[in-house]
C-alpha positions as CSV (number, residue, x, y, z in Angstrom):
1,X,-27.6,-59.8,-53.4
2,X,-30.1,-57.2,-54.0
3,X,-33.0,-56.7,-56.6
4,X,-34.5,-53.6,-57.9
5,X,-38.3,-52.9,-57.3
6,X,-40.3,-50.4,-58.1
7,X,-43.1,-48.6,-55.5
8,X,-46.0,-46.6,-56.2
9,X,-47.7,-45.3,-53.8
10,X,-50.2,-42.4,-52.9
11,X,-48.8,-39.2,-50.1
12,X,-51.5,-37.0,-48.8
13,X,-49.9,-34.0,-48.2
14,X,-51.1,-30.8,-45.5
15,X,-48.8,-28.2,-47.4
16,X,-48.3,-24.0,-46.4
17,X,-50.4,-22.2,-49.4
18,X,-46.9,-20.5,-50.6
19,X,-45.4,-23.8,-51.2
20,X,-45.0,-24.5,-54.9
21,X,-44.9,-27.7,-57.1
22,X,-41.1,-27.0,-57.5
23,X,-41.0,-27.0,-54.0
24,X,-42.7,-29.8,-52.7
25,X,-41.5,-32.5,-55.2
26,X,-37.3,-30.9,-54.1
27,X,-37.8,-31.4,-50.6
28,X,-39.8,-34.8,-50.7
29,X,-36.7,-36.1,-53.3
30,X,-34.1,-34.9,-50.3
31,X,-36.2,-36.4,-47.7
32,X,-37.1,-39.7,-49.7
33,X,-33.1,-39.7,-50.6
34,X,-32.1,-39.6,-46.9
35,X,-34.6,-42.0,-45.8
36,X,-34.2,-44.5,-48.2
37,X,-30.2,-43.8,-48.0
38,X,-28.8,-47.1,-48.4
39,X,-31.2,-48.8,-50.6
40,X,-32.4,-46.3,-53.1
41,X,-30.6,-46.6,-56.1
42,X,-27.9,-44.4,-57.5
43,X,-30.1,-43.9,-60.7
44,X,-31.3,-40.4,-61.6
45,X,-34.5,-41.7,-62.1
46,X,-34.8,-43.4,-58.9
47,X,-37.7,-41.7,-57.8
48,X,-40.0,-40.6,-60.8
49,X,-42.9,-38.2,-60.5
50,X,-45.7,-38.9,-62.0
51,X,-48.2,-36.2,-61.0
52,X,-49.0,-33.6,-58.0
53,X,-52.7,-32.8,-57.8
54,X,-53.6,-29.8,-56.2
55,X,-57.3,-29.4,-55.3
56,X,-56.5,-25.2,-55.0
57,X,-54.5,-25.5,-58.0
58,X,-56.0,-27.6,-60.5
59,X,-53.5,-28.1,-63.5
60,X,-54.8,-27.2,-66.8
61,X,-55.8,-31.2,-68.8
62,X,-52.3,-32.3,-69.6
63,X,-53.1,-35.4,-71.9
64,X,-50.7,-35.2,-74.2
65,X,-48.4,-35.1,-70.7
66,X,-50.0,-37.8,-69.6
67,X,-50.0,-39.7,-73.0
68,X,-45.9,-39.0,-73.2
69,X,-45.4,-40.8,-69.3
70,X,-47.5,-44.2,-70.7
71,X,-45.6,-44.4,-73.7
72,X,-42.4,-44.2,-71.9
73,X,-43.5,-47.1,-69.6
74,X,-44.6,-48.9,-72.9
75,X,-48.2,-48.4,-72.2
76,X,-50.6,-46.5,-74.9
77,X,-53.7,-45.7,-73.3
78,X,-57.0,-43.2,-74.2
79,X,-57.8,-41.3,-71.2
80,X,-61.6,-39.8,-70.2
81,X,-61.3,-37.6,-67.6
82,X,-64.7,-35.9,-65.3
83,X,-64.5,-32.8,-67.5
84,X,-65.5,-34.5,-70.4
85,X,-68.1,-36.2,-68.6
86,X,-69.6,-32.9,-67.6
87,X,-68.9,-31.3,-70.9
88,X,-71.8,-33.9,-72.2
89,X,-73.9,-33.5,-68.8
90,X,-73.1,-30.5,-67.4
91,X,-76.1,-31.5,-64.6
92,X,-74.2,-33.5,-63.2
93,X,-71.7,-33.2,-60.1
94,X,-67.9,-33.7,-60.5
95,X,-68.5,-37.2,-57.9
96,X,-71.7,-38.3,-60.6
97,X,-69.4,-37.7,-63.3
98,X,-66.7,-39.6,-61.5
99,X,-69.3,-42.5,-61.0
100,X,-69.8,-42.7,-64.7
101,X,-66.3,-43.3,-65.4
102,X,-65.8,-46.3,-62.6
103,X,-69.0,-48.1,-64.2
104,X,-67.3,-47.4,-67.1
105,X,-64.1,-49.1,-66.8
106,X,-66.0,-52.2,-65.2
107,X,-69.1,-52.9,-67.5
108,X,-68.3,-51.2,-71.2
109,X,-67.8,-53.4,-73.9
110,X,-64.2,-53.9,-74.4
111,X,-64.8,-54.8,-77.9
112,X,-66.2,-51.4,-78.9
113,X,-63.9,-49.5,-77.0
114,X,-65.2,-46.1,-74.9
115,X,-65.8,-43.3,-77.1
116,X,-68.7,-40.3,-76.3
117,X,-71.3,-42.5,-76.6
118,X,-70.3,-44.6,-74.1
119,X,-70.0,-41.8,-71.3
120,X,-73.3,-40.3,-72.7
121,X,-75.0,-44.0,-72.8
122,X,-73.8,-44.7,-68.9
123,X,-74.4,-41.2,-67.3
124,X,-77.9,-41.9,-68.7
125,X,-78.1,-45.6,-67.6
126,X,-77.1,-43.8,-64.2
127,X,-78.6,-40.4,-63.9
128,X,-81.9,-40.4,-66.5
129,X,-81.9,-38.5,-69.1
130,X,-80.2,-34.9,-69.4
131,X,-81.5,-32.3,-67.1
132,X,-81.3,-28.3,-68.0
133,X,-79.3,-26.9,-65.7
134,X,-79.6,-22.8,-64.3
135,X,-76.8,-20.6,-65.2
């Protein structure tokens, strides 16, 4: 007797620039189809795609995207992303902004939720006060 299960998992990719989105998610479904042949269910949602990030071609903050995916897995969820870091501290590097929002998830006070003031109080608890930066 068999069970369904679900797998997530992370691919790292080394894909020809002319290769689209499109693309890439078609041919992994045909190859993930013929590999997993026998045991891959017969659903059309057997393999779901949750997101492609491309570090040449950034998509455009797709929240309410993002939002729509949780809410389909019954999960509601706020999301801060490094941009909005930055737009507070634009001093900061994308990896500093990054490290603001891993403190973040492990040492704000669930009780009072994250809002601006908690990015602004840990990139300062982190990086000092806000330092002008050059054009």
């Amino acid at each position: 007797m068999t069970r369904p299960i679900q797998v997530t998992l992370q691919l790292t990719l080394m894909v020809a620039p002319e290769v689209s989105r499109d693309e890439l998610r078609q041919e992994c479904n045909q190859r993930l189809r013929y590999a997993f042949e026998s045991s891959l269910s017969d659903s059309p949602n057997a393999i779901q795609w949750i997101a492609i990030y491309d570090s040449e071609r950034p998509l455009p903050k797709r929240r309410p995207q993002l939002a729509s995916v949780l809410t389909n897995l019954g999960v509601a969820s706020v999301v801060w992303c490094i941009d909005d870091v930055r737009e507070l501290r634009p001093d900061l590097t994308r990896e500093q902004a990054a490290s603001v929002l891993d403190t973040i998830i492990t040492k704000h006070d669930a009780s009072c939720g994250i809002g601006w003031d908690t990015l602004e109080h840990f990139a300062e608890m982190l990086y000092g006060e806000v330092h002008d930066v050059e054009p």
